[in-house]
Phi, psi and omega in degrees: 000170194258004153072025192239078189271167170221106167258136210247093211106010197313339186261002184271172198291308155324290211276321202263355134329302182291327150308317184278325151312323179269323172325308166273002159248021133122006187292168167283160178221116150285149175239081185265138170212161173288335169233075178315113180261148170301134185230141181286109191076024191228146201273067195298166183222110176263101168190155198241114187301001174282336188254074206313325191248058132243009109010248192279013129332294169298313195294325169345131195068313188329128157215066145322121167271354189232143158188142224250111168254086218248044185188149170209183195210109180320115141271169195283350205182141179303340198278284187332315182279343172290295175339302178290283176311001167280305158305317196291305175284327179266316149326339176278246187354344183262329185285313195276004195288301176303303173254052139068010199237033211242116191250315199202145189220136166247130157240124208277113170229266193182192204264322163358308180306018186210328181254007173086123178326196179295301199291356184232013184249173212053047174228184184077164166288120160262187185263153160307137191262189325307154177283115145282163201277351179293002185276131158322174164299141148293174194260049195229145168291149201209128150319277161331352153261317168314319171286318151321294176335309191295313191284294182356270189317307159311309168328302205278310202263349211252270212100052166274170193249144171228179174205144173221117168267130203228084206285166169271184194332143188266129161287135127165192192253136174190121147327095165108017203270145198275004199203064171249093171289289179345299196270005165279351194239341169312306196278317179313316209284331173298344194271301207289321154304318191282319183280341203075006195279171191252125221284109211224119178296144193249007186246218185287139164321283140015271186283339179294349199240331174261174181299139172195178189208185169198180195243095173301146170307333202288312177322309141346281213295342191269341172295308193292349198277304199285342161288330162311344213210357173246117180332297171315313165294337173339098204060045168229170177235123189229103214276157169193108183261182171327309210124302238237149184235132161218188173222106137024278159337278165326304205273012157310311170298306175300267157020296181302309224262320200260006183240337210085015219233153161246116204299125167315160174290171165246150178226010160091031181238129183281142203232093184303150164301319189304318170284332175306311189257006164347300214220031161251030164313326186256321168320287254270336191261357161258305158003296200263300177293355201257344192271309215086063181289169182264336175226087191298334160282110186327301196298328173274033146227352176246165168252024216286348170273343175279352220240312177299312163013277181282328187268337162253055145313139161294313203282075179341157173204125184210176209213138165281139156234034195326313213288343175280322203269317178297357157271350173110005160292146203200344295192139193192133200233129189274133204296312199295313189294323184284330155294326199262341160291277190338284165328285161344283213279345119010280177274348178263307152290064189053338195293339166217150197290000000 
C-alpha cells in the first residue's frame, strides 16, 4: 500500500488513536472533522459529511489507499440517525470515488449490532453471548447497517477491500465526544473525591455481578491498521476487545483505588449517573477554576447517559473475537491498565484535577 490514510473522525476518542498510530508508523495521515483540531502528524480536512458536495470538495486531491470510518452523528431518533449516518458514509465514499485511489475503508460501528439501536436496546429477543460474529442482523431498523450498506455497495461498485469493526464499550481520550465512559467515570470519581460524596456504582446487579469486557481505543486502532494491511482480513466483519473478561465488582474497586477513594457497598439498587451528577455543572466549573483545569464544561467531558446505558444492562455481555485471533491478531490489552493510561493522560492534560 502507498501508506497514505484518510481518517474520518481524527478528532474523536476512535480516530484520534488511529491517526497517532498510524502516524507513528509512519503513514501520511489525513484527519477529517468538522471542526479539525491540531494533531501531531496529521493533514487536517475540514468537511461536514452531511453536505455531499463540500463533501467532495474537501476530498479533493486527497488519494487515500487507506480509510478509516470512526464517526457518527446522535439523531432525535432511529429513523434519523439511519438518514443521517448513512448519508453521511455514502457522501464520503461518493466523494473519494473520482480518484480511484481507495484500496480498503474499515468502518467502525459497535456491539448494537447485536444488542439493538438506542430506541430497542437490549430488549427483545437477543443473541446468546458472547457475541459472535456469525450471528446475524436483528430483525430490527439499525444505524449501523445502514451504514454497512452504504459500504457493501461503494465496495461492490468501487472494487475497494472493507472492513467492519465492532468494539464493546470504548477507552480512551477526546474532548466533546458523545459515548465517553473513561473520562465519564474520571470526572464522576473527581467530583466525589473533591466533594466527599460516596463513589457509588450507578448500574444493574446484572453488570456488577456478571462478566463483561471492553475496547481500548489504542487496541482499535491496532485492529483497523491490521486488517487494512492483512489479505487475509478482507471484506469480513469483526468484533474487538481487549482480551480480557472482568465484573464490575472489581473493576469498581480499581477504579476507586487509582482515585484514593473507597468504593460504596453496592446494594443492587440503580443510582443512574445522569441524577447523580444533574447538578453538577457549576461544582465541576468551580473546581475546574480552582485546579486550573483546561476544560470547566462538564458536558464536553461527561457521558452519563452513555455511561448508564452500558452499565445498568439487564444483560451479561462478553464479546468474541475467534475470527480476529484466527487470522493472527493477537494483540492484548489489560481493561484495568487501560483505564488507568486513560486517567494519567487525563490529568497530565489538565482534564481532572
Amino acid at each position: 500500500m502507498d501508506r497514505t490514510a484518510l481518517v474520518v473522525g481524527a478528532s474523536g476518542i476512535v480516530g484520534g488513536a488511529t491517526a497517532a498510530l498510524l502516524h507513528k508508523e509512519g503513514w501520511t495521515v489525513h484527519g477529517l472533522s468538522r471542526r479539525p483540531r491540531e494533531q501531531a502528524g496529521v493533514v487536517p480536512v475540514a468537511a461536514d459529511l452531511q453536505d455531499a458536495g463540500a463533501t467532495a470538495a474537501a476530498l479533493l486531491g486527497l488519494k487515500p489507499e487507506a480509510v478509516f470510518v470512526t464517526t457518527w452523528l446522535r439523531q432525535a431518533s432511529e429513523a434519523e440517525n439511519i438518514r443521517v449516518n448513512a448519508a453521511m458514509v455514502r457522501n464520503l465514499l461518493d466523494g473519494l470515488r473520482a480518484a480511484g485511489s481507495v484500496r480498503h475503508v474499515a468502518l467502525v460501528t459497535g456491539l448494537k449490532h447485536y444488542l439493538g439501536p438506542f430506541e430497542a436496546y437490549g430488549k427483545g429477543t437477543l443473541p446468546q453471548t458472547p457475541f459472535r460474529e456469525t450471528q446475524g442482523r436483528l430483525d430490527v431498523e439499525n444505524f449501523y447497517y445502514a451504514q454497512e450498506d452504504e459500504l457493501f455497495a461503494a465496495a461492490a461498485r468501487d472494487g475497494f477491500a472493507w472492513s467492519v469493526h465492532r468494539p464493546h464499550t470504548v477507552i480512551g481520550k477526546a474532548v466533546g465526544n458523545a459515548m465517553n465512559m473513561g473520562t465519564t467515570l474520571a470526572v464522576y470519581a473527581s467530583l466525589c473525591r473533591e466533594t466527599g460524596r460516596p463513589f457509588r456504582f450507578p448500574g444493574s446487579a446484572v453488570q456488577w455481578n456478571g462478566l463483561t469486557d471492553m475496547t481500548d481505543a489504542r487496541q482499535l486502532a491496532h485492529h483497523l491498521l491490521w486488517a487494512a494491511t492483512t489479505p487475509a482480513a478482507a471484506d469480513t466483519a469483526f468484533n474487538v476487545v481487549n482480551g480480557d473478561v472482568f465484573r464490575w465488582s472489581w473493576m469498581w474497586g480499581r477504579i476507586a483505588g487509582w482515585f484514593g477513594l473507597e468504593p460504596a457497598p453496592f446494594d443492587g439498587t440503580l443510582r443512574p449517573l445522569e441524577d447523580q451528577m444533574r447538578d453538577d455543572a457549576p461544582v465541576w466549573r468551580q473546581i475546574a477554576e480552582r485546579a486550573g483545569l483546561a476544560e470547566p464544561d462538564l458536558s464536553r467531558l461527561a457521558s452519563p447517559w452513555h455511561t448508564d446505558a452500558d452499565l445498568g444492562r439487564p444483560i451479561e455481555v462478553v464479546t468474541d473475537m475467534s475470527r480476529s485471533r484466527g487470522l493472527g491478531f493477537t494483540r492484548y490489552q489489560a481493561t484495568d491498565e487501560a483505564f488507568f493510561d486513560l486517567f494519567e493522560t487525563l490529568r497530565a492534560d489538565r482534564l481532572i484535577p
